[in-house]
C-alpha positions in Angstrom: -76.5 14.0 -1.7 -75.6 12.2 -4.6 -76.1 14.6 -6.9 -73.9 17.1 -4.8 -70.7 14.2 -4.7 -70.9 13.9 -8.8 -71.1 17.9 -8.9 -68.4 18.2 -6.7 -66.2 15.5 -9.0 -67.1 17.0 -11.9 -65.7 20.5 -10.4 -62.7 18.7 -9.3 -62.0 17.5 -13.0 -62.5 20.4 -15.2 -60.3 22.7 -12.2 -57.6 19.9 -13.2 -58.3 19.9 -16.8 -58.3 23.7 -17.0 -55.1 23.8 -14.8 -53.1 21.3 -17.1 -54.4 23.6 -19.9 -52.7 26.3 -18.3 -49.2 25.0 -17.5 -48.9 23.4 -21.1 -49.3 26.6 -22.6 -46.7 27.9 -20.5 -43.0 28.3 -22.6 -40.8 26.7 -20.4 -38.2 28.0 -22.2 -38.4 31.9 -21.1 -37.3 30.7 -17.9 -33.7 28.7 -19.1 -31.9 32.2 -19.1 -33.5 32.9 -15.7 -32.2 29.9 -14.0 -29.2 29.9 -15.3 -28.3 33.1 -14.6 -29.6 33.0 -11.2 -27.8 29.5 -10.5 -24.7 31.2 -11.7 -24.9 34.3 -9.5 -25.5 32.0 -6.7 -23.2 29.2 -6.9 -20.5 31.6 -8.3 -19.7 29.3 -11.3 -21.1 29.6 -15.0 -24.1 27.3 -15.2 -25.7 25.7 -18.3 -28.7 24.0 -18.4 -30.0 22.4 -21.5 -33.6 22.5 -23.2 -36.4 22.6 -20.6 -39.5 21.0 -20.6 -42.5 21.1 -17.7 -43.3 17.8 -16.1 -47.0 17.5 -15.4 -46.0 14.6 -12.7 -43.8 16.8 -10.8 -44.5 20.4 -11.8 -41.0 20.9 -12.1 -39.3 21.9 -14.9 -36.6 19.5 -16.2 -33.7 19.6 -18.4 -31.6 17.2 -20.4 -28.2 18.2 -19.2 -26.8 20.7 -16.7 -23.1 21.7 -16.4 -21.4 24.1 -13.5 -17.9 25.2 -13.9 -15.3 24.8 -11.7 -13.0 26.9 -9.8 -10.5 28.0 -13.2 -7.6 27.5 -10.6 -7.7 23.8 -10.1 -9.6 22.4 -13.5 -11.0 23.8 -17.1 -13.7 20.7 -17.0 -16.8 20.8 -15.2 -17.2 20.7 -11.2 -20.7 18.4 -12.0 -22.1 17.2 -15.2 -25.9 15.4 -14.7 -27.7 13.8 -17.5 -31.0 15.1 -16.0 -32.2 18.8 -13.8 -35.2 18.9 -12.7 -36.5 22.1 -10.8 -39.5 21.9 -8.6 -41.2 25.1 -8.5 -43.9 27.2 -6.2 -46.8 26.9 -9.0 -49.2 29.6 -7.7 -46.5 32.0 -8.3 -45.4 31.1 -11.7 -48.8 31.1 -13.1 -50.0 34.5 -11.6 -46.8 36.9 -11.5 -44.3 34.6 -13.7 -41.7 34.6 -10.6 -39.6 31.6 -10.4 -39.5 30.5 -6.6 -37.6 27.0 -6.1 -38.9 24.3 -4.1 -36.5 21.4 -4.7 -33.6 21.3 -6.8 -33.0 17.6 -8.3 -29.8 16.4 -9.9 -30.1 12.6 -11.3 -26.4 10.7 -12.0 -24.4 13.9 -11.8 -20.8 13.4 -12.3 -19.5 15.3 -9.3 -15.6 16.0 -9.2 -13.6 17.0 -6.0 -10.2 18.4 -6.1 -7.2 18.9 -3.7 -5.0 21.5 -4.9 -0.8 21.1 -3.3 -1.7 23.2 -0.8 -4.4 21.3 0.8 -7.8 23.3 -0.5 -10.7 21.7 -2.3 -12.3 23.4 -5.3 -15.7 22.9 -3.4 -14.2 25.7 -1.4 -14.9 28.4 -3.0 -18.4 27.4 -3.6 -19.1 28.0 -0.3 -17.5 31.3 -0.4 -19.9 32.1 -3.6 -22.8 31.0 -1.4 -22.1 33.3 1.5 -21.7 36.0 -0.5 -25.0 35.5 -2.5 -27.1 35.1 0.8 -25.1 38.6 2.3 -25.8 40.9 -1.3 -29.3 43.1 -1.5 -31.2 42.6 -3.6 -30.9 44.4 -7.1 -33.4 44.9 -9.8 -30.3 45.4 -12.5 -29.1 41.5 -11.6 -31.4 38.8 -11.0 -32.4 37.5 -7.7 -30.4 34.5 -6.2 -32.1 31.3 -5.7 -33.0 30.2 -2.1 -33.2 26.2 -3.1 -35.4 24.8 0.3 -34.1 21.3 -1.0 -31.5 20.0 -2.6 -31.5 16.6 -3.6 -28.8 14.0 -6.1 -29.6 10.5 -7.1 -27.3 7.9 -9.0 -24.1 10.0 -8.8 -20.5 9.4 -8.8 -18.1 11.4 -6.9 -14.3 11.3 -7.5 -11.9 12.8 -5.6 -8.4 13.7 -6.7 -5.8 14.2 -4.1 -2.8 16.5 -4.0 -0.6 13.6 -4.8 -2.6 12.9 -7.7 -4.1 9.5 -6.7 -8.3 9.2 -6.8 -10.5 7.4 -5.3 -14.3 7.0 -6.3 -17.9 6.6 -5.0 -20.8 5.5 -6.8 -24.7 5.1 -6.2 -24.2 8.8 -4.6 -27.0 9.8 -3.3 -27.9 13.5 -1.2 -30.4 15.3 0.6 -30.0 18.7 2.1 -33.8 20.8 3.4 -33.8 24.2 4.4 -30.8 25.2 3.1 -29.6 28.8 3.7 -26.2 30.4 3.9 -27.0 32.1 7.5 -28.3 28.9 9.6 -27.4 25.3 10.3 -29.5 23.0 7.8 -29.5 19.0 7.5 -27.9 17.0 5.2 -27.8 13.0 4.4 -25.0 11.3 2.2 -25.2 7.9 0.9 -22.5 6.3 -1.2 -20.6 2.8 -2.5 -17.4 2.4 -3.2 -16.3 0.1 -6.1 -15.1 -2.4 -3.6 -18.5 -3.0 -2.3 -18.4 -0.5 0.6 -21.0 1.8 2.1 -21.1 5.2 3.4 -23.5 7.2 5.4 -23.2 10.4 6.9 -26.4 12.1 8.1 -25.4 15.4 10.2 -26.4 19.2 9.9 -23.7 21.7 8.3 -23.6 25.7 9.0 -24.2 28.5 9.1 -21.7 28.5 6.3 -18.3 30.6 7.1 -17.8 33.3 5.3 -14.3 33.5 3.6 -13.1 29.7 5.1 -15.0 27.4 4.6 -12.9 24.9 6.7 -14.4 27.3 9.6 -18.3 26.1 8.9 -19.3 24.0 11.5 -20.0 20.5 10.9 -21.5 17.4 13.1 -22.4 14.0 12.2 -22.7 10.8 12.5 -20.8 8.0 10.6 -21.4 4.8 9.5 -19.0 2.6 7.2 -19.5 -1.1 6.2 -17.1 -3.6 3.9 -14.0 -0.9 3.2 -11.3 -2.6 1.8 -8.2 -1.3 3.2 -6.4 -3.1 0.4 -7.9 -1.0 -2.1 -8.1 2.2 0.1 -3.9 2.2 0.1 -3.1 0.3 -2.9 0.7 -1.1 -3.1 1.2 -1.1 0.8 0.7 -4.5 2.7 -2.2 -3.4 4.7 -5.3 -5.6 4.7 -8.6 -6.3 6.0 -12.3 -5.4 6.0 -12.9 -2.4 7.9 -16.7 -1.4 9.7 -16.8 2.1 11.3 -19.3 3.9 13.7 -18.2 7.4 14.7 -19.1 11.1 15.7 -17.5 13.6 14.1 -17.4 17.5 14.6 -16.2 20.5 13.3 -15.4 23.5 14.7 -13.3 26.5 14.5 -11.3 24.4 11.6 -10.4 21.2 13.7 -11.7 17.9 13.6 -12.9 15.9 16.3 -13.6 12.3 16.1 -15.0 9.8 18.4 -15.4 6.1 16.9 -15.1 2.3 17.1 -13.7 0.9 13.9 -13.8 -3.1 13.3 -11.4 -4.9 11.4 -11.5 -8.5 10.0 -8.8 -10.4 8.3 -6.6 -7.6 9.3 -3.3 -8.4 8.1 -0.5 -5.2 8.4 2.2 -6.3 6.1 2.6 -8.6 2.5 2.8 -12.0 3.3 2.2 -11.6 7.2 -0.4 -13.5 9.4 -3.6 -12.5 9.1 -6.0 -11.9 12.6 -7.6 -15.2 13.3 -10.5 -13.0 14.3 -12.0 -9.4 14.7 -10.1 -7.1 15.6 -11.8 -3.4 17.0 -9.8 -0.2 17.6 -11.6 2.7 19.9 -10.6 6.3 19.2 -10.8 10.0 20.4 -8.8 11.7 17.9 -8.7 15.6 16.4 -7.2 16.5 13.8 -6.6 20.2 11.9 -7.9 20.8 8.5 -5.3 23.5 7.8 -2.7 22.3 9.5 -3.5 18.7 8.3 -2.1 17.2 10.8 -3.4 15.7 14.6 -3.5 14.0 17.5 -4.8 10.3 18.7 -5.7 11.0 22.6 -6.8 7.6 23.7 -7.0 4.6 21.8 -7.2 1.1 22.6 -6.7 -1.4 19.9 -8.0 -4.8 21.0 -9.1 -8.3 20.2 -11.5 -10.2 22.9 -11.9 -8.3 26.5 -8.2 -7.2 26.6 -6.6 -4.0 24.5 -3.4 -2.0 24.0 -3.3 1.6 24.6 -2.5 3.3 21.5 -1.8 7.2 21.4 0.7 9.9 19.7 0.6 11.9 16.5 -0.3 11.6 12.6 0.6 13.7 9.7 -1.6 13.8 6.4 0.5 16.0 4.3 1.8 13.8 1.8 0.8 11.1 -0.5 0.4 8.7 2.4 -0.6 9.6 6.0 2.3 8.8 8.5 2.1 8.0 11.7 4.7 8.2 15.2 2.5 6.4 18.2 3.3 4.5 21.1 1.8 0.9 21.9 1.7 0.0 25.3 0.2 -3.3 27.0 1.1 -4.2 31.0 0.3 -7.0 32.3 -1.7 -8.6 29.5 -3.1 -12.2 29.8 -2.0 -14.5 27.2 -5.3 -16.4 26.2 -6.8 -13.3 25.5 -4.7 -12.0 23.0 -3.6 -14.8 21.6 -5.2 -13.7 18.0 -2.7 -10.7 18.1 0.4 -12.6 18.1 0.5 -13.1 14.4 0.1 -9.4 13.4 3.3 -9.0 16.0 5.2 -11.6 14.0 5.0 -14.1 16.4 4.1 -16.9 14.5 4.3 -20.2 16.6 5.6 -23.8 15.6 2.8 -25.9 13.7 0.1 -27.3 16.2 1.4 -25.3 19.4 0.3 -22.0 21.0 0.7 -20.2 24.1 -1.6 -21.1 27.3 -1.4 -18.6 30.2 1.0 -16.2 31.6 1.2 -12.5 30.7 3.2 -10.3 27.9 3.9 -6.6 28.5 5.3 -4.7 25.8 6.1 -0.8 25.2 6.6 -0.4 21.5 7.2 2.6 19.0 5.2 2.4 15.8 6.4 5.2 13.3 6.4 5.5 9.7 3.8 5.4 6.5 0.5 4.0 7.3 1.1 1.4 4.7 4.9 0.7 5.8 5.1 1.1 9.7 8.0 0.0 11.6 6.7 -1.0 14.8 9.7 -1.5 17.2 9.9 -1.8 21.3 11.0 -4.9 24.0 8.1 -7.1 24.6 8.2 -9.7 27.5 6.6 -13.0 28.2 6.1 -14.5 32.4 4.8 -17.6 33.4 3.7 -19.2 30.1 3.7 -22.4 28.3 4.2 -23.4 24.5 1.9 -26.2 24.5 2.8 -28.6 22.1 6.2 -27.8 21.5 9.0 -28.9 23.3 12.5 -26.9 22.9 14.0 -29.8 24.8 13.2 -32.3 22.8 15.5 -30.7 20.1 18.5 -31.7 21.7 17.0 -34.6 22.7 20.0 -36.7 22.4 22.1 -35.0 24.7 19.6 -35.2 27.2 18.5 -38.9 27.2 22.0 -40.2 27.2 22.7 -37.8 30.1 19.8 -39.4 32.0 17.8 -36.1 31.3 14.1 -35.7 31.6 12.5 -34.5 28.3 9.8 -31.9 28.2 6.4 -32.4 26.7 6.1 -28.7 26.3 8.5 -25.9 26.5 7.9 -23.7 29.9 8.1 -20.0 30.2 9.8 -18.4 33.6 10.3 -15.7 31.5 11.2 -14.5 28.0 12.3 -11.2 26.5 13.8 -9.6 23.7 13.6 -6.0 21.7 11.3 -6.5 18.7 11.9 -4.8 15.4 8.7 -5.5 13.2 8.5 -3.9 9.7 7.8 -5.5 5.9 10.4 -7.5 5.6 10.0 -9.2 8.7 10.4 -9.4 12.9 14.0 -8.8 14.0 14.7 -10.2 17.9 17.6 -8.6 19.6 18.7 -9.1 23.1 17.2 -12.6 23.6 17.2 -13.7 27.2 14.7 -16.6 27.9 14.4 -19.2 31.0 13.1 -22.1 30.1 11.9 -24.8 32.8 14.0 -27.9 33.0 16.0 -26.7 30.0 17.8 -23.3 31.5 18.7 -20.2 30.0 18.5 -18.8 26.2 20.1 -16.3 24.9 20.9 -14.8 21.8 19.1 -12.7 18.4 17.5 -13.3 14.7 14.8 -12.5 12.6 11.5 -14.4 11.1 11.4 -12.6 7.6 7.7 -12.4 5.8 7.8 -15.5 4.6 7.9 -17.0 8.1 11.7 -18.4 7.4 13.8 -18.5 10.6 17.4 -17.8 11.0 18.5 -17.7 14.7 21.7 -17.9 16.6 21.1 -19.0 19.9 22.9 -20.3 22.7 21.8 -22.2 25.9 22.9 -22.6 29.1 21.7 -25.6 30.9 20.5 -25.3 34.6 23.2 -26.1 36.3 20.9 -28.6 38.4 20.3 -30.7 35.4 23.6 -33.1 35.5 23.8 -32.8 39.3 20.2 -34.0 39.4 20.3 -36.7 36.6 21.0 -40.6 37.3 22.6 -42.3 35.4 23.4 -45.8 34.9 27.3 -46.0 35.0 29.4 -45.2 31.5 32.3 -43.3 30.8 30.0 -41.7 27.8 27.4 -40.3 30.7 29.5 -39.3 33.0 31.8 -37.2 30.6 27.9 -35.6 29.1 27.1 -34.9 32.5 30.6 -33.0 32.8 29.7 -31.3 29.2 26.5 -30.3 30.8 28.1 -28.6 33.1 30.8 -27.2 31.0 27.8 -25.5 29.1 26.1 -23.8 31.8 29.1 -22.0 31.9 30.2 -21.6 28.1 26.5 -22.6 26.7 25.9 -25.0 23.7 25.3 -22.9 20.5 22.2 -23.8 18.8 21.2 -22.2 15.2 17.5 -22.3 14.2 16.3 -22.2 10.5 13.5 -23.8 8.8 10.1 -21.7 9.0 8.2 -20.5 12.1 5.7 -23.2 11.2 8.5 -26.0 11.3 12.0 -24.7 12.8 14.8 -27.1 12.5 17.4 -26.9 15.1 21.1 -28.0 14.6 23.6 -27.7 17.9 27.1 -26.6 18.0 28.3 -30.5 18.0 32.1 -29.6 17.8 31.5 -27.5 20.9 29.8 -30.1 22.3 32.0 -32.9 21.0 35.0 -30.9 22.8 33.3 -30.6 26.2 32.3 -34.3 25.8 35.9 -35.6 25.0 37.3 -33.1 27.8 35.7 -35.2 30.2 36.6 -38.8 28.7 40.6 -38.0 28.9 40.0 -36.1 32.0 38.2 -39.5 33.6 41.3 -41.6 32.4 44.5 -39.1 33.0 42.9 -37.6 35.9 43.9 -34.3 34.5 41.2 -31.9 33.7 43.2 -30.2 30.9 44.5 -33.3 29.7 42.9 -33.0 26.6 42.9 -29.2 26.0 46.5 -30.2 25.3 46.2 -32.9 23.1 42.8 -31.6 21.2 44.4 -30.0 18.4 47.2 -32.3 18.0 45.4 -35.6 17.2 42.8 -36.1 14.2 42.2 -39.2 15.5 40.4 -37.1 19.1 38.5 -35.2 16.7 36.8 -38.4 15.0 36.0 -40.1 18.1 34.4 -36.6 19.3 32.2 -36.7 16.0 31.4 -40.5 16.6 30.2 -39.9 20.3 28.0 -36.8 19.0 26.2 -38.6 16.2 25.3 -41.1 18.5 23.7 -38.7 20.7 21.6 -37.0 18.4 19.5 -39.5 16.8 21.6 -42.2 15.4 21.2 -45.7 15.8 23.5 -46.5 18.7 24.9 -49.7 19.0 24.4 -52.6 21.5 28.1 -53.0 22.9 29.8 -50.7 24.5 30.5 -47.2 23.3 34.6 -47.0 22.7 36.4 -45.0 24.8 38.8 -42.5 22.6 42.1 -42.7 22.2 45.1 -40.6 22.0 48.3 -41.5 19.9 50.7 -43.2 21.1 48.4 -44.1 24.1 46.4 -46.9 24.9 
């Protein structure tokens, strides 16, 4: 038995001796012309391959450098460069009839270049075309025969794509692997790639049969998987940020897209300067889109952060430099604690150490516009809420404790509503009208620009209820607020708002105020409500005692005695 185990490994040696023999004394070389032409004929595009060599390890011929042309309409340099070929052949074949019959096809860091021409088509286009129409000619013993490659495989490359607009992006650490593949039937494939930024990219999907004439008409399924894409550096010089995860299925068919995904978001931030998204934010899609056309349509989409979303649908156009984009945004009904983190990327940026607890916000808004630069623009409405730690009241604060007024801890919501205009310079608010608990109503318009600063004009209207319902201990100074009060529900105390989102400052209309105030001093002494209407713009002296009683009320130091009643001249 022994004796038959060392015979049969000494059989096994000299068969492996004798075979290496063989293939060394093959000339590698009498096959470059072969391949090249045959490559050539099949892809459709001169191909060059360098000085070729036999690799014992592999039994595959290799070659230093490889070059395939490009389409001559969209570039002179080469469609892919690779610093290494190697071409895995059937070896039984080769050494018995000379025939050349490819098993794998490897390409190791090929320099692979994708180009959009102005009307849309890629230069990989025609390829396809070339490949179709090698796998439909007979065979001919004047040309050589096409190679049917049953795998293709690329490691290490880097693929750069050029747009029509001339702008190009790049992928590195590209790697491919195609099996079966064949003009006339469906054959897998599996990309991997990075991005510069640190993103990665896998698709892994079956392509074909390959269309003959279009190929935009091939079909195509797959599924996709991104991770880390920064959309900073996806859509350089625009304001949108953030790190975006996909998971989608995509399909092709007849030339249109289909896509079915969930992207995730973090740190999304949509314009310079503008809050970022305290936390993730996810978007789910059904979307199609037409590859000739290059333009489609977002069925149902719901763009959300925690359990509650907004419905997001309409159309998008690719044809220029930078996708644009005219989609409705509607939320009904949509609870305030939940999408709390979305507030920010609306513009809604609250005072320092508030936020919103409860109620509801329904908005119906347009967003339209490049994807980079949207204008996003629609009334928005808030119910039932409460600005918790913030008290609107307590910036007029004055006038209300000297009328005997109850001050606020936080500002209550009946309602609040306005039409929003949000774009890169800022939020525009038109059409305020706001009820605020123990307060009244607000009304008015401005704008938060990006850098948060406020500049509102704003005017309240007490509640009517507020002097009627105040006590007040005695005072000609009281009672004549309490009649300013009530002067203001009708005419409203003007209120301008500037400082920055994070910490407004509020200044009132004191001349207004000082007015209504000293209305009701001369009327309380003449007994003639328009007493001093008549006299107002005829004494100085009524316009300094209006300015004394109004600094008094709004935070300085008042003094111990008696306030002085004003005078008119020539009066006591």
């Amino acid at each position: 038995m022994k004796k038959l185990l060392v015979g049969i490994a000494v059989v096994v040696v000299v068969a492996v001796v004798g075979l290496a023999i063989v293939l060394l004394r093959v000339d590698v070389e009498q096959f470059r012309p072969q391949i090249e032409s045959s490559l050539s004929q099949t892809l459709g595009r001169p191909v060059q391959v360098g000085k070729m060599a036999l690799s014992l390890q592999r039994l595959a011929f290799t070659a230093d450098d490889i070059r395939i042309g490009d389409d001559p309409a969209f570039a002179k340099e080469p469609f892919i460069t690779a610093d290494r070929l190697a071409v895995q052949v059937a070896l039984w074949p080769l050494l018995t009839q000379r025939e050349l019959q490819v098993k794998q096809l490897l390409l190791q860091q090929p320099s692979i270049h994708l180009i959009q021409s102005r009307k849309g088509r890629w230069n990989v286009e025609s390829l396809g075309d070339a490949l179709t129409a090698s796998a439909a000619a007979p065979p001919s013993s004047a040309a050589p025969q096409s190679v049917r490659i049953d795998a293709l495989r690329v490691e290490g490359g880097r693929l750069t794509l050029r747009f029509d607009d001339g702008s190009e992006r790049q992928l590195t650490d590209l790697s491919l692997a195609a099996d079966g593949l064949a003009a006339d039937r469906a054959f897998a494939v599996k990309i991997e790639a990075n991005s510069p930024s640190g993103a990665k990219a896998r698709i892994d999907g079956t392509i074909g049969p390959l269309a003959a004439g279009d190929m935009l008409l091939t079909p195509f399924s797959a599924r996709l998987d991104l991770d880390g894409f920064d959309l900073t550096s996806g859509m350089p010089g625009g304001g949108l940020a953030g790190a975006l995860d996909y998971r989608g299925d995509l399909a092709t068919r007849d030339g249109a897209i289909t896509l079915t995904g969930k992207a995730t978001v973090n740190r999304l931030r949509l314009y310079p300067d503008a809050a970022v998204a305290p936390a993730a934010v996810t978007f789910d899609h059904q979307a199609t889109y037409d590859l000739k056309s290059r333009r489609g349509e977002l069925g149902r989409g719901a763009f959300a952060i925690g359990a509650s979303a907004l419905a997001i649908g309409g159309r998008f156009d690719n044809r220029k430099a930078q996708m644009t984009l005219d989609l409705g945004i509607e939320g009904n009904a949509l609870p305030v604690d939940d999408i709390q983190g979305l507030l920010p990327m609306l513009g809604m940026v609250l005072p320092e150490d508030s936020r919103l607890e409860g109620g509801t916000l329904k908005l119906s808004l347009h967003a339209q516009g490049k994807l980079d630069a949207l204008t996003i623009a629609g009334p928005m409405r808030l119910e039932h809420s409460r600005l918790k730690g913030f008290s609107l009241g307590s910036k007029v604060s004055g006038v209300m404790a000297l009328a005997g007024l109850r001050i606020p801890d936080d500002t209550v919501i009946e309602s609040a509503a306005a039409d929003v205009t949000l774009d890169a310079g800022g939020v525009t608010m038109r059409n305020i009208v706001a009820v605020i608990t123990d307060l009244g109503r607000v009304t008015g318009e401005g704008s938060v620009n990006a850098q948060t600063q406020l500049d509102f004009r704003l005017r309240i209207q007490p509640d009517a209820a507020l002097a009627s319902g105040s006590s007040v201990a005695g005072g000609s100074v009281a009672s004549a607020l309490q009649g300013a009060i009530g002067k203001s529900n009708r005419d409203g105390i003007g209120l301008t708002v500037g400082g920055t989102a994070q910490q407004p400052q509020f200044k009132a209309d004191t001349r207004a105020l000082a007015g209504a105030v000293l209305s009701g001093l001369v009327a309380g002494k003449t007994g003639d409500p328009n007493a001093a209407d008549a006299t107002l713009d005829k004494a100085a002296l009524k316009e300094k005692a209006a300015d004394a009683v109004i600094k008094s009320l709004f935070g300085k130091k008042k003094k111990a005695e008696p306030e002085p009643e004003p005078t008119t001249e020539g009066k006591p």
